[in-house]
N, C-alpha and C positions, 0 to 999 in steps of 0.2 A: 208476928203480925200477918192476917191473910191479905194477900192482894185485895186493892180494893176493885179491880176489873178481874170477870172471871175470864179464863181461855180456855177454849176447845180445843180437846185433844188431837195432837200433833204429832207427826214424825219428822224428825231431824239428820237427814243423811249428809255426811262430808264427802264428797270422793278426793281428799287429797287437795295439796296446796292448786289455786291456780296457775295462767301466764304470768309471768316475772315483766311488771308492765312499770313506766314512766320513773324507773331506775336505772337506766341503761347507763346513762352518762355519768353517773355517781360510782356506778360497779366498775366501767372501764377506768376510770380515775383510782380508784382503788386498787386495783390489778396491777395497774402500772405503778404504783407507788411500791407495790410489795414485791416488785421484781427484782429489785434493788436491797439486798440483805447487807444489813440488818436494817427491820425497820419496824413501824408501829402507829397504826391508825387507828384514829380517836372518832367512834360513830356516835351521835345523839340524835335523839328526836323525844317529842313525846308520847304518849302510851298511842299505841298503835298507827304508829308512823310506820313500821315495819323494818323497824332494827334487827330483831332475830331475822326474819324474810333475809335481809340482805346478808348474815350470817351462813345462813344456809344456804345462799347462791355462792360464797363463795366457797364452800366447803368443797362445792360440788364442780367448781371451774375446771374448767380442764389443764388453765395454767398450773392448776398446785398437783396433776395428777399422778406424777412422777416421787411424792415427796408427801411426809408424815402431814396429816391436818388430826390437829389436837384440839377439842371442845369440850366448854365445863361453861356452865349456868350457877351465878349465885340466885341463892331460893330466899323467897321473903319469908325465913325464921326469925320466932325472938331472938334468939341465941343462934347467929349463925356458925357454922363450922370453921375453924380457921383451916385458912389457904383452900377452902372447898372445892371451887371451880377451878381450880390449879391441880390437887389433885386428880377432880374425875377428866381433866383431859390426860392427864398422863396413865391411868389407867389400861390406856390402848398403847403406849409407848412402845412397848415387849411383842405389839403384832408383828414389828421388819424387827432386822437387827440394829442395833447399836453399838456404838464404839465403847472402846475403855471406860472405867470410871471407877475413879480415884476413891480411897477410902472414906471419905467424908459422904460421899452417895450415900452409908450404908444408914444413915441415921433415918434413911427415909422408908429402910425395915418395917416400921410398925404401923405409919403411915400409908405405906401402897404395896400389902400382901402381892398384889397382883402382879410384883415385880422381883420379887423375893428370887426367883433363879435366876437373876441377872444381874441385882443388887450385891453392894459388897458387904462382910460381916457388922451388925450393928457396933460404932462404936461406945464407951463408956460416956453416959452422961456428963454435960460440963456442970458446976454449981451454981453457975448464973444463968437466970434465965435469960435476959438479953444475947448470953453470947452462944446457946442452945438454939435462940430463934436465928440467931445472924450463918449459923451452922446449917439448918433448916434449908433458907435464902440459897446458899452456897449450894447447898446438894440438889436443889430443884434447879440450878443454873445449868450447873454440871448434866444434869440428864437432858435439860433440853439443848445442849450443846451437843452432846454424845447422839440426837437423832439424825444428825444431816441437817437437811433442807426441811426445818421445820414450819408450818404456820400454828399460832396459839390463837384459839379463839374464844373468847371470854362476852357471856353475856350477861345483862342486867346488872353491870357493876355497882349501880345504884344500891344493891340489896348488902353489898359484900364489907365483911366487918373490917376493923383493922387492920390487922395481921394479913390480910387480901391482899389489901390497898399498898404498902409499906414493901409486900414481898413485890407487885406492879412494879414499883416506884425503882427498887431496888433492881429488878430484871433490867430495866428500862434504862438506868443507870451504867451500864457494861453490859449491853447484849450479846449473846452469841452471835459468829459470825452468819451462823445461816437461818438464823431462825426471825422470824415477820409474825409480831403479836398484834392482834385486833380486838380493842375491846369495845362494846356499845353501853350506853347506859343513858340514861331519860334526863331529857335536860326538860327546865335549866338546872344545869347541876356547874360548878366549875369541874374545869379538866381533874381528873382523879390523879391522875398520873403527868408527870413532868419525865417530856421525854429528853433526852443528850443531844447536844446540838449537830451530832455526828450521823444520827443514824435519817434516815429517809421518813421522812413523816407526810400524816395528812390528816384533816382531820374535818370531816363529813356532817353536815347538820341536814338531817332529812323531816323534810315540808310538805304540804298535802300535795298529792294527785291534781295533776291541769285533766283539763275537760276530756282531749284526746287521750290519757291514761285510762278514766273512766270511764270512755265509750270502748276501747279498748277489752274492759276486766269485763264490762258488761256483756259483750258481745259473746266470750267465750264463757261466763255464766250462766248468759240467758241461750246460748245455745243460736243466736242469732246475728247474724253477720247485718240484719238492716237495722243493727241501731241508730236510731237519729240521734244529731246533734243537740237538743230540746231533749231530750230522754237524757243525755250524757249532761247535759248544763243542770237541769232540775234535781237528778241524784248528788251533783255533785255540791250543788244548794243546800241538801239534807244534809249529807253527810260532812259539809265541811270539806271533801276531799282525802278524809284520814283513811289508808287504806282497808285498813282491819274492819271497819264501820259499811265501807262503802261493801267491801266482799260480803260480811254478814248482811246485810241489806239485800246484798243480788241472792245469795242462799234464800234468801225469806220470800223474795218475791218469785225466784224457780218454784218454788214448791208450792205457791198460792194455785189455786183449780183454772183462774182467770192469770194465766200469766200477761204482765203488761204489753204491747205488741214494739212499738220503737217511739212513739213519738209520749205517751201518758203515763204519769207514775200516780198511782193513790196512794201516796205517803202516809197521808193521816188516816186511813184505816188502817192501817200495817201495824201487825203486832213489833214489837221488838224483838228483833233475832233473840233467841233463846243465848247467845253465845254472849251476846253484848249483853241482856239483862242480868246473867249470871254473872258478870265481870261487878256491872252497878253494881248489884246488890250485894255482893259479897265486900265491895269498897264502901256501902254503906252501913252494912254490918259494922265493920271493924274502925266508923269513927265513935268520937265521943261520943256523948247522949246531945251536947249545944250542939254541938259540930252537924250531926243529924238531922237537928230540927232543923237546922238554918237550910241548911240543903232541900229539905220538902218543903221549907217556906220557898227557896228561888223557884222551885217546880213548881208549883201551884202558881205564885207570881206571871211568871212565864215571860218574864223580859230581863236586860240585863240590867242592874240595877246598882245603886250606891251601895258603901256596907251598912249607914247608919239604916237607909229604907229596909235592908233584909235582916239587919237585929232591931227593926223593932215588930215588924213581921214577924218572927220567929218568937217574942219576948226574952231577946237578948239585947242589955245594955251595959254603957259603963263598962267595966274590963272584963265582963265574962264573953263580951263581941271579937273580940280579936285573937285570942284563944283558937274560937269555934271553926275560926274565917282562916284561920294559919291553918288549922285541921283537914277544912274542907277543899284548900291550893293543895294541900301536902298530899292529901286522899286522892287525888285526880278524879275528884268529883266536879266543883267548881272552877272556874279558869279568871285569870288576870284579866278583863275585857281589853284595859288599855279606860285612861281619862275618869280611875277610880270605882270605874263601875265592872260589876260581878256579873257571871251567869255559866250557862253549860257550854264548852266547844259546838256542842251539835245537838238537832232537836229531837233526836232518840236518844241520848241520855236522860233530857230534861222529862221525856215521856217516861221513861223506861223506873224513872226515881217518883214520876207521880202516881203510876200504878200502884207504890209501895205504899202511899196516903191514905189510911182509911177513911169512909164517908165522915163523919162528922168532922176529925181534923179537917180535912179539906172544906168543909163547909163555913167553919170555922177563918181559915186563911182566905178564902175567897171575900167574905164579909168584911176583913181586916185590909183585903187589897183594895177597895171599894172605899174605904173608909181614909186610908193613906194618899193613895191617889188623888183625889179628886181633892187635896188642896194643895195639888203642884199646880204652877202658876199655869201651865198649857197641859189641862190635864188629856191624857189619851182615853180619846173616847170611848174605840171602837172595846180598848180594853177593858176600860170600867163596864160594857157593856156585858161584856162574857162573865165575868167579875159577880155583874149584879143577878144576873139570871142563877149563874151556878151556886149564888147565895141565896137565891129564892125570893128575892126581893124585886118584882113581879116590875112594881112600877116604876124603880127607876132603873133596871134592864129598858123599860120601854121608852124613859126616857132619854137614857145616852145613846140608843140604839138610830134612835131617831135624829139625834143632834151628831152621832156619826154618821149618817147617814148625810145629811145639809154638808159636814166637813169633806166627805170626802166626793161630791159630787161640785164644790169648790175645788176641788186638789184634780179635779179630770179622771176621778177613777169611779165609773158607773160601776161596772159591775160589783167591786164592793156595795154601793151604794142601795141598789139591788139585792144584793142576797142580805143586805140588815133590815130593810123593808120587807122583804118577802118573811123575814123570820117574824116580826113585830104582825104583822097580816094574818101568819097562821095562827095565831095565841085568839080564841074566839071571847077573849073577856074584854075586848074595847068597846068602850063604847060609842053611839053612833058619830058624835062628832069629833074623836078621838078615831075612828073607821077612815068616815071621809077625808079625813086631814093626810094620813100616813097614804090613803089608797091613791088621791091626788099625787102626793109625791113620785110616788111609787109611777104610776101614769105619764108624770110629765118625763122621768127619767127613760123610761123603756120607751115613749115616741119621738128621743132621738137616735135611739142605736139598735141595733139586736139585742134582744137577750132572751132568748126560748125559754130559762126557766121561770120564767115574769109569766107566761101562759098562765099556768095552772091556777096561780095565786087569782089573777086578774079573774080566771074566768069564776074562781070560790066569792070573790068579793060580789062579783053582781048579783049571785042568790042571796045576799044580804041587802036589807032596809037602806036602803040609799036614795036623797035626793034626784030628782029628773037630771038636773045638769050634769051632777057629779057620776053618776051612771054616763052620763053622755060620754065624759072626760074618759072615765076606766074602760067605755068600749070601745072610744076611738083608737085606743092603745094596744086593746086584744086585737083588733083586727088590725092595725099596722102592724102587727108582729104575727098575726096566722098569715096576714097574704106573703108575708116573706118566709113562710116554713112550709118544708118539703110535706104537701099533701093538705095541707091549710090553705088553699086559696080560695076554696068555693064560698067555705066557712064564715072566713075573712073578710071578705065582702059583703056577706050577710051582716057581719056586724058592723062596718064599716056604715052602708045603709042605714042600718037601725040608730047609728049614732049621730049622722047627721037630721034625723029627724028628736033626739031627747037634746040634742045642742040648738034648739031655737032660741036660746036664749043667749044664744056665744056664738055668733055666726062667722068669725074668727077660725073658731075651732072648728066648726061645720065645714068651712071652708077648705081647712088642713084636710079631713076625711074623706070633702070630694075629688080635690085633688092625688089621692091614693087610689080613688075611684077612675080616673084618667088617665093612668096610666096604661097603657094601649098590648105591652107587650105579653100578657098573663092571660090564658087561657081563650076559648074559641067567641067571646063576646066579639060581636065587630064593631069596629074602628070608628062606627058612627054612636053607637053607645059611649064609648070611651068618652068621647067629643062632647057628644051632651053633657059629662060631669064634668067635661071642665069647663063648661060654660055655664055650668049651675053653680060648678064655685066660683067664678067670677061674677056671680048676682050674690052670693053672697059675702063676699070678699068688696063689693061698692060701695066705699068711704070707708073704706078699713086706713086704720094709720098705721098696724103692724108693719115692720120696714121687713121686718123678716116674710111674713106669709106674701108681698107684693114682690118679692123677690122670688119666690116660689111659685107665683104663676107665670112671671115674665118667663120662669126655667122651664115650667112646663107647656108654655108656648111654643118656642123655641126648639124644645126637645122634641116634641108633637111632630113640627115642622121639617124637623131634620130626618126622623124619621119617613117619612114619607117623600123624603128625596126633593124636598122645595129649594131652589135655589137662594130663596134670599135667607134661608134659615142662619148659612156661615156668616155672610155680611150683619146678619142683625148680631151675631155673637160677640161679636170683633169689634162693634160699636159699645159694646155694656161696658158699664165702668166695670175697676176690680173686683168689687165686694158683690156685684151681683152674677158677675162670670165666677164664682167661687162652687155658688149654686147649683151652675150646668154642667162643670166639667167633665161629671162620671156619666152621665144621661147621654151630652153631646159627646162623647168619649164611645162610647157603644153606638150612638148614631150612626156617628162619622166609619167606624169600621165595618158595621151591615151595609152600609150605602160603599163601600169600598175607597172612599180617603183617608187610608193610611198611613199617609204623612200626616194629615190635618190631626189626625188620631193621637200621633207620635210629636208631636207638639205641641198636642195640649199638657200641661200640667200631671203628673200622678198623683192620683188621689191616694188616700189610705187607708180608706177602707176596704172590706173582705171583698165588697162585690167589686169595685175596679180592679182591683189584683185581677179578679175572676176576668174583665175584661181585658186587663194588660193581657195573661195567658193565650185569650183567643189569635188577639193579635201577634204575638210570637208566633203562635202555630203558624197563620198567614204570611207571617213575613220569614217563614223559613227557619225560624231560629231553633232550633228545634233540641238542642244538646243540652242534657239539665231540665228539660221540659216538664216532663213527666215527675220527676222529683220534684218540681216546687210544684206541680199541680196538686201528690200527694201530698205535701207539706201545708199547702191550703185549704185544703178539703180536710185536714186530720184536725186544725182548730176551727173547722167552718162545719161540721158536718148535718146539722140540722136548718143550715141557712139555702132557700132553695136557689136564688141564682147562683149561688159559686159551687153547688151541688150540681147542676145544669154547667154549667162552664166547665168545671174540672172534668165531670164524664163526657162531654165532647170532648174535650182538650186528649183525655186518654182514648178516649174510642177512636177517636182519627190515627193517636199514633200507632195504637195496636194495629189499625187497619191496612196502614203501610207497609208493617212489619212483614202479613201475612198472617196475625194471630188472632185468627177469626173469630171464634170462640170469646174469647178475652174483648176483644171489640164488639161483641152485637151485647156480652152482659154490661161495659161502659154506658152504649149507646141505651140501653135500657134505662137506668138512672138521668136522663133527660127529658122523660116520660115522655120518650116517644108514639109510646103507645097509647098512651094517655093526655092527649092534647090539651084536653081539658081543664089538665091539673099544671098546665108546662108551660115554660115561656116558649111563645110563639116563632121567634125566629131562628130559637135553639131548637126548637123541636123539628123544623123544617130542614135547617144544615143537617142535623143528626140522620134525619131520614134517609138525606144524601146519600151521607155514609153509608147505611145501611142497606139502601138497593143496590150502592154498588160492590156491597159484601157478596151478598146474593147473587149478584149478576158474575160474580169472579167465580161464586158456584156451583153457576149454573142455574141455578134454583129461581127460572124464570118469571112463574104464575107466585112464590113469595114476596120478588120485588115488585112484582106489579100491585100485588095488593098494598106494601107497604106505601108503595107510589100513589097509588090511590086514596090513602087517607090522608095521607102529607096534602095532597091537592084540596081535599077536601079541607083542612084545616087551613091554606090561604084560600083559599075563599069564604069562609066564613071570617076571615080576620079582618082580609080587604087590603094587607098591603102587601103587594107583589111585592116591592125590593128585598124583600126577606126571602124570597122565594130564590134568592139568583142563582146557590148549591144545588137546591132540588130539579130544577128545573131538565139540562142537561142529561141528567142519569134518569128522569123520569123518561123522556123520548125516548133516549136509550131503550128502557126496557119495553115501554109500549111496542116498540121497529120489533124489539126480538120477539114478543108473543104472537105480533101481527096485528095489532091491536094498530092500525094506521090512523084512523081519525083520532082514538084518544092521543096520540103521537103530533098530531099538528094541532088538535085543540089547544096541550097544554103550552105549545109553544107560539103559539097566536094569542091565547088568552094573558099568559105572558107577555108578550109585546104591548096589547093593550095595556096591561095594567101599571106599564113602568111607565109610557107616553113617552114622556119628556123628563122623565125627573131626574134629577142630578143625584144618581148611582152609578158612576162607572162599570162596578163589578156589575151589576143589572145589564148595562151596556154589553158586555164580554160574556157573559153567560146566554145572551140573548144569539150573541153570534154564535157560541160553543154548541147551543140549542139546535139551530138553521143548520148546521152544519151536520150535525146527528143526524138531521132527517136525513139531507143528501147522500151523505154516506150510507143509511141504510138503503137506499134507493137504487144505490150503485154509480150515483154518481159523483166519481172520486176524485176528478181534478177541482172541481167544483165546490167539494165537500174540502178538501186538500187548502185550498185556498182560503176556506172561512176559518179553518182550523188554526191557519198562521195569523190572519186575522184577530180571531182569540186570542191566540198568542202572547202578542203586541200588544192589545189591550189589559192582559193578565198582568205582562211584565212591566207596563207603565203604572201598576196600582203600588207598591208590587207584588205580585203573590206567586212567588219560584214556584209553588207545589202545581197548583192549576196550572200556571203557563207551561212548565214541562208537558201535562199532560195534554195540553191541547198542540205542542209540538211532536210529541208519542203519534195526536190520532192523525194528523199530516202528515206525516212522513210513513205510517203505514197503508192511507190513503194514496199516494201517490207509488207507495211497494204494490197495489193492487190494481193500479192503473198501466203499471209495466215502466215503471222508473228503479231502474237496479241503481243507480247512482244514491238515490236516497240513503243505502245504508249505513252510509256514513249519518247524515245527521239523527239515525236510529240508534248508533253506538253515542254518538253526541248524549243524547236523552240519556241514554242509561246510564251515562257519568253523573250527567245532572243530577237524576236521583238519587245515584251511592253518596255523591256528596251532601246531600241534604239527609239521606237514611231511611230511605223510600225502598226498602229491599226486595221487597216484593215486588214492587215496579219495575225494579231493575233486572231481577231476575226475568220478568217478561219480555224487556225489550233484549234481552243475550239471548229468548228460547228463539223470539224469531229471527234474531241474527244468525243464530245454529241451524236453523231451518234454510234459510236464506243460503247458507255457504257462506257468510260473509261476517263469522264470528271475531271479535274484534279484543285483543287481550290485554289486560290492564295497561293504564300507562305506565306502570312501571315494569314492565316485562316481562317476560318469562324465566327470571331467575329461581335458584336454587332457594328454600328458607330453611334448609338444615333442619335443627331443632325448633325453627321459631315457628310458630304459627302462621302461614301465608291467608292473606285476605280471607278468600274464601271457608277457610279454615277457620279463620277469626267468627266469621257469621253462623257457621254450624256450632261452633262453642257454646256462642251465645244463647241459640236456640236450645242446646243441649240443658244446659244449664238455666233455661224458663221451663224447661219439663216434656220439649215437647218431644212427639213419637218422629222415626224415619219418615212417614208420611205425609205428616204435617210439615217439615224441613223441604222435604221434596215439595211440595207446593208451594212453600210461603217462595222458594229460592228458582221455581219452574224447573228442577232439576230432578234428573230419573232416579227411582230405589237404587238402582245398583252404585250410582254416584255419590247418592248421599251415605251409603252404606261405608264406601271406600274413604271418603271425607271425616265419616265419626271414627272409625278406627285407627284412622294419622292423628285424629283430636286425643282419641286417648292416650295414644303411645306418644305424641310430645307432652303433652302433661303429664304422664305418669299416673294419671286416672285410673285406678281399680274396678269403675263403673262410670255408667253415663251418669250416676245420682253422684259422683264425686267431680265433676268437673267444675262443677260452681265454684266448690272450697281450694280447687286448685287453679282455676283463677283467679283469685281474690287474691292467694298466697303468690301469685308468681306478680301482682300489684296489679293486677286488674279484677274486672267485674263481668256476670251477664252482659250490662246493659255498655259497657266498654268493649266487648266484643260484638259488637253492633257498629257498623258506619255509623 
C-alpha cells in the first residue's frame, strides 16, 4: 500500500550513538553488582527504552577492561538457532588465552569452527538427545569457566528459543566462579532465567527519560547548550520520554532547514524519523490482517480508547476482537493504557501508522468515529469536530466545532476556543446569520485576552455583509488586539474609533472602546486627548448596570490618577472593595513603579498576565535584583513575542542589562525593540527610560552630537505626551549631554521644564531625578562641592525608593565631584561604589570607578585579597571568561572592564590555559563543562 502522505526527499545521516544520559544510576548499580563474581543481572524495559544502549555501556566500562566481554543477540527468526547468542559471544573467546578444557569441550567442534585449535577432539555422539543436549550445557559451561574473568552478555532474550533459555537457566544454576552474565529482554515478560540464591544478582527495569535527561540528549543533538526547560518538557510530552524516540525526533529536527532554537518545537509538522517509521511499519507488516486494521482504526481514532469502541471501529467483533487486540500488545504496536482502554505509548507512532491509511480507508474511519462517538454520554467535542471535517461532512464539523468552542471557553481555555472559531470563520460557506453568530463569539473571546492570530480572521470577517452592531462588536475586538501588537497601534485606534461610532446601539460596548481609547501611555497623542475618551466613555457608560464595564472606569480613573503622580490616587485604591481593586492592579502596578513606589508596587498583588510579568521584570531591574534576570525576560518575550508591551518591557529589561555589562552593541539593538526611535508606535514611558539608556551608551562613547539628538527626541516625545513623571530616567543624562555639547540653555531648559512639570506630584523617583538633574548642571559648571552635595542628595532619595543601580550612581558622581574639588579622602567611598556595582553586576561601572582609582594612586583590591587562585579562575578572570565566551573581541573586554590591551591580553591567555581552551570560541563549552556558564562568569 502507497503512503497516504507523500514526503520530500531527504537525507538521513547517523554520526554514531549519542551522550549516555539519565542512566547513570542504573549502570553504577549494575557495575557494582557485577564486581562481585559470580553473578547475573536481569535488564527489562520496553522497545526502546535502551536495553541494548545500556549493553554497550557496559561492554565498554572500563571496570570489565582488564577481562573477556562476550556478546550475542537473539534475532527475531521463525526458526531461531539453538543456543545462538551463546554461541556468537563465544566466537571471540580464542582472542586471549584460556585455560584447560576437559574432553567433553570438544562436542562443541561443529558448533564454533572458530575455536577448533583450542577445542578438544570431537567426542562420539550419545543416543539420546536429552543427554547430547545436557553435554552441549556442560561444554559451554566449561569454556566459559576456562576464560578467567568473564562478562556474558546476552541481548533481546525475548527472541531466543528453548534450548537458549534452558542452556540460561542451567548456566545460572552452577556458575563459573568468574564469570558475570547479563541478559536484557522487553518486558513485560516474566524473568527468563531463575538465578541461585548464591550468586549476586540485580535485576534493573528501565523507564522513560525525566525532563533533565532530555534537555540533556537535546542539547548535545541539537548542537545547543541554551536548551530551555519548555523545549526539554514539550519533547518530552511527544515522546513519552522513551529514548530511542526521543533521539530519532532530535535527528529529525537537526536536519530540518529551521532548526528549533530552545524554547519551540513544531511537532506536528514533523515528518516521522525515518528510523522510527521503519520500525512501525515493518511491526505493521508482520501483524495479522484484524490485528492491522484494528491498529489503523486507533490511528485514525486518535485517542485511547475501550477494545469494544476499536472493534467495532475496525469491524471487528465477538471473538475475532481479542485475537487481533493480543496481536496488536504482542506487536508493540498498541500499549495496555491502564482502566481497559487502548492506544499508542507516543504520538509519533500513532502518526507514523496513519501515514500508512489510504484516503478512502481513512475517510471511511473518520465517518465511523463521528458516528460512534457522539453517543457516548459526554461526547468530546473538539474530537468529533476533526472527525467531522476529515469526513467531509461540512455541517456538523461546523457544528461541534462550535459547541467546542462554548465548552472550552467554559473549561478557561481561550485559545483553544479561538483557533476552533478562526477555523469555522475561514470556511466562506456560512451563512450570514450563521457568520454573525460564530464572528460574535469569536469577538467576545479575543476582547478578553491576547491572541494575535484572531487579527487576520477578524479583519476577513468585516469585508463580509454584516449588520451595523455586529460590525461594531468584531471591530471593537481588532482594534483591542491591533493596539496591543508590536506595530498596530495607529491602526488600532482607527478601528477602535470607528467602532465606537457602528456601537450606538450598545453604548456598553462603546464604552469598552473608549475606554481603550484613554489609555494615556501609547504613542505621542497628549494626555489631554486620552482624557477626553475617557470622559466620553463615562457619557456613555451613564446608567449602565454592567457591574463589570463600572468597575472598568473607576480602574481607569484611578489609574489615570496614579499616573500623573496625584496623591489621592493610592488612598482612593485602598478604599475599593476586592472585586473592584482586582481591576487596577496591573495598571496601578505600573503606576506605582513609574512614579517610583516600589514598595506600594511590591505589595500589590501579581497579576498573571503576560504584561504584569512584563511589569514585575522592570521592577526587579530597579530593585537590583538582577540574577536570572535576563533569562525570564527571554523566557517571556519567547511566549509573548508579538504582544507589544512585554515586547517594550523585555528589551528594556535587556538593553539596561547589556548596558551595564559594557555590551554596547547588544544594548542600543535591545533598546531598539522599544521603538525608541519610533515614539509613535511605543509606549511612552518606556520609550523615554529606554532613551536614557541610550544617550548614556553614547555618551560612554563619546558620541556626543548622537546623544544629543537622541535626547532631543525623547524630549520632544514628553512634551507632546504631557507627563513629565515618566521623564525622571531621561532627564539627568539629557543635561548631561547638553553640558558636554555646550548646548547650556537646552541643559537648564530641560531641567526647569522638568521641575515644572512634576509640581507637586507624588513621584519620588521624579523628586530624585529632579535633584540628580540640578546637580549635573553644577557639576558641569564646575562647581563641585555644590554639585557633590546634590549628588548624595540623590543618593538618599534613590536609596529610600529603592533603586541600588541609580543610587550608586549618583554616589559614583559625588565622590568624583568632590576628587575634583581636591578631597583625596573620598577614595575610599570611590572604591566603596565599585563594590556596590560588582555586587549588583554593573561591570562596566565598576571597571570605571577602579580606572580612576588607578589614576588616583589609590587602587583598592578585592576584599578578598591578593591570593594565589592556582588553577581556578580569579574574579577578574571569571569576568573576561564570560565576555570571551559572548563573543566579544580584546577591545570590546578592554572597554566594557576600563582596562588596557595589553591587560586584557595577559587575562585571556591565563583564561585559556586554566580552562584548557583550544581557542577563544572554545571557552563557552568549557565553562559550562567545568558547571558553569557565560552569564555565571559574570558578577
Amino acid at each position: 500500500m502507497w503512503p497516504a502522505i507523500p514526503r520530500s526527499t531527504s537525507i538521513s545521516v547517523r554520526t554514531g550513538p549519542p551522550a549516555f544520559v539519565g542512566r547513570e544510576a542504573e549502570l553504577d548499580a549494575v557495575v557494582e553488582v557485577l564486581r562481585h563474581r559470580p553473578a547475573a543481572v536481569l535488564i527489562e524495559g520496553e522497545p526502546g527504552m535502551g536495553r541494548t544502549r545500556m549493553l554497550a555501556e557496559l561492554a565498554r566500562h572500563r571496570e570489565f577492561a582488564g577481562g573477556r566481554v562476550l556478546s550475542g543477540a537473539c534475532q527475531r527468526f521463525r526458526e531461531p538457532f539453538p543456543y545462538g547468542p551463546v554461541l556468537e559471544a563465544l566466537r571471540s573467546a580464542a582472542d586471549h588465552a584460556i585455560g584447560p578444557l576437559s574432553p567433553v569441550a570438544g562436542v562443541l567442534r561443529p558448533l564454533l569452527p572458530e575455536l577448533a585449535e583450542i577445542l578438544p577432539p570431537q567426542p562420539e555422539s550419545l543416543p539420546s538427545p536429552g543427554a547430547e543436549r545436557h553435554r552441549v550445557f556442560r561444554a559451554i559451561r566449561e569454556v566459559l569457566g576456562a576464560c578467567g574473568p568473564a562478562l556474558l552478555l546476552v541481548d533481546d532474550l525475548h527472541w531466543a528459543d528453548e534450548d537458549t533459555c534452558d542452556l540460561l537457566r542451567f548456566l545460572a544454576s552452577a556458575m563459573p566462579a568468574e564469570l558475570a552474565v547479563v541478559v536484557a529482554y522487553r518486558s513485560p515478560l516474566r524473568a527468563p532465567i531463575r538465578v541461585a540464591p548464591a550468586l549476586h544478582t540485580a535485576r534493573v527495569s528501565l523507564g522513560p527519560l525525566d525532563t533533565r535527561a532530555v534537555r540533556l540528549l537535546a542539547a548535545e543533538l541539537l548542537e545547543n547548550p541554551g536548551v530551555t526547560e519548555e523545549f526539554a518538557t514539550r519533547l518530552r510530552d511527544c515522546t513519552t520520554g522513551i529514548p530511542f524516540v526521543v533521539e530519532e525526533t532530535l535527528r529529525a529536527l537537526r536536519g530540518t532547514e529551521d532548526r528549533p532554537p530552545t524554547g519551540e518545537l513544531v511537532l506536528d509538522s514533523l515528518e516521522v524519523p525515518a528510523a522510527l517509521r521503519e520500525t512501525i511499519t515493518e511491526r505493521l507488516a508482520a501483524l495479522p490482517g484484524p490485528a492491522a486494521r484494528l491498529v489503523r482504526a486507533a490511528a485514525v481514532l486518535g485517542i485511547e480508547a475501550e477494545a469494544p469502541l476499536l472493534g467495532e471501529l475496525a469491524g471487528l467483533t465477538g471473538e475475532g476482537l481479542r485475537p487481533a487486540l493480543l496481536a496488536a500488545l504482542t506487536g508493540d504496536l498498541l500499549a495496555d493504557l491502564g482502566e481497559g482502554r487502548y492506544g499508542f505509548r507516543h504520538p509519533l507512532a500513532r502518526k507514523a501508522v496513519r501515514d500508512t491509511v489510504d484516503s478512502p480507508e481513512r475517510t471511511i474511519l473518520h465517518a465511523e468515529s463521528v458516528r460512534l462517538l457522539a453517543t457516548r454520554p459526554a461526547p468530546p467535542l473538539r474530537l468529533l469536530a476533526q472527525h467531522a471535517r476529515a469526513a467531509g461532512d461540512v455541517g456538523r464539523w461546523r457544528r461541534y466545532a462550535e459547541a467546542a468552542a462554548g465548552e472550552a471557553i467554559a473549561h478557561g481555555e481561550p485559545v483553544a476556543a479561538v483557533e476552533l472559531l478562526r477555523d469555522v470563520l475561514a470556511d466562506p460557506g456560512e451563512s450570514v446569520s450563521e457568520l454573525a453568530r460564530t464572528a460574535t463569539k469569536l469577538s467576545e473571546v479575543t476582547r478578553r485576552g491576547f491572541h494575535p492570530g484572531a487579527i487576520t480572521t477578524l479583519d476577513r470577517v468585516l469585508r463580509r455583509p454584516l449588520d451595523t452592531d455586529v460590525r461594531g462588536v468584531v471591530r471593537l475586538s481588532l482594534g483591542a488586539s491591533l493596539v496591543r501588537t508590536t506595530g498596530g497601534l495607529c491602526r488600532g485606534r482607527t478601528e477602535l474609533e470607528r467602532a465606537v461610532a457602528e456601537l450606538g446601539g450598545r453604548p456598553e460596548l462603546a464604552a469598552h472602546a473608549a475606554l481603550l481609547l484613554a489609555r494615556p501611555h501609547d504613542g505621542l497623542t497628549p494626555l489631554s486627548w486620552h482624557e477626553e475618551w475617557r470622559r466620553r466613555a463615562e457619557e456613555l457608560a451613564a446608567g449602565a448596570s454592567e457591574p463589570e464595564l463600572l468597575r472598568e472606569l473607576t480602574a481607569a480613573r484611578i489609574a489615570a490618577a496614579a499616573c500623573l503622580g496625584d496623591p489621592a490616587a493610592w488612598p482612593e485604591f485602598r478604599r475599593l472593595p476586592a472585586s473592584d481593586a482586582d481591576h487596577l492592579r496591573g495598571d496601578l502596578t505600573d503606576a506605582m513603579v513609574w512614579a517610583g513606589h516600589l514598595q506600594r508596587a511590591e505589595r500589590l498583588p501579581a497579576g498573571q498576565n503576560a504584561e504584569t510579568h512584563g511589569i514585575r521584570l522592570r521592577l526587579d531591574w530597579l530593585l537590583g535584583r538582577w540574577s536570572g534576570l535576563a533569562e525570564k525576560a527571554e523566557k517571556l518575550l519567547s511566549g509573548n513575542a508579538e504582544l507589544a508591551p512585554v515586547v517594550a518591557e523585555t528589551a528594556l529589561v535587556l538593553g539596561n542589562l547589556a548596558a551595564v555589562r559594557g555590551e554596547f552593541v547588544t544594548a542600543r539593538q535591545h533598546l531598539a525593540a522599544t521603538k525608541v526611535h519610533e515614539p509613535s508606535q511605543g509606549r511612552i514611558p518606556i520609550v523615554l527610560t529606554a532613551a536614557a539608556t541610550l544617550v548614556a551608551v553614547l555618551l560612554a562613547t563619546d558620541d556626543v552630537d548622537a546623544a544629543c539628538r537622541t535626547a532631543d527626541d525623547a524630549m520632544d516625545a514628553a512634551r507632546h505626551k504631557g507627563v513629565w513623571v515618566w521623564a525622571a530616567a531621561l532627564v539627568p543624562v539629557a543635561a548631561e549631554a547638553y553640558t558636554r555639547a555646550g548646548r547650556w540653555p537646552d541643559a537648564d531648559t530641560v531641567v526647569e521644564e522638568f521641575a515644572r512639570g512634576i509640581g507637586t506630584r507624588d513621584a519620588p523617583v521624579a523628586t530624585a531625578a529632579l535633584t540628580a538633574g540640578r546637580a549635573t548642571l553644577l557639576s558641569a559648571r564646575g562647581k563641585y562641592p555644590a554639585a557633590a552635595a546634590l549628588f548624595d542628595e540623590a543618593a538618599v532619595a534613590y536609596e529610600r525608593l529603592p533603586m541600588p543601580y541609580l543610587a550608586t550612581g549618583a554616589r559614583e558622581r559625588a565622590a568624583l565631584n568632590r576628587l575634583k574639588a581636591g578631597h583625596r579622602d573620598t577614595v575610599a567611598d570611590l572604591a566603596a561604589t565599585a563594590t556596590t556595582y560588582e555586587c549588583l553586576g554593573a561591570t562596566r561601572d565598576a571597571g570605571r570607578c577602579r580606572h580612576v582609582l588607578r589614576e588616583h594612586g589609590a587602587w583598592a583590591p578585592s576584599q578578598r585579597g591578593r591570593r594565589g587562585y592556582g588553577r581556578e579562575l580569579s574574579p577578574r578572570e571569571r569576568e573576561v571568561a564570560g565576555m570571551l565566551a559572548e563573543g566579544r573581541t580584546n577591545r570590546e573586554i578592554a572597554d566594557g572592564l576600563f582596562l588596557s590591551p595589553r591587560t586584557v591580553e595577559q587575562h585571556v591567555a591565563k583564561v585559556l590555559r586554566k580552562l584548557g581552551a583550544r581557542s577563544r570560541t572554545d571557552v563557552a563549552r568549557r565553562l559550562t563543562a567545568t558547571g558553569g556558564t557565560a552569564a555565571d562568569a559574570l558578577p
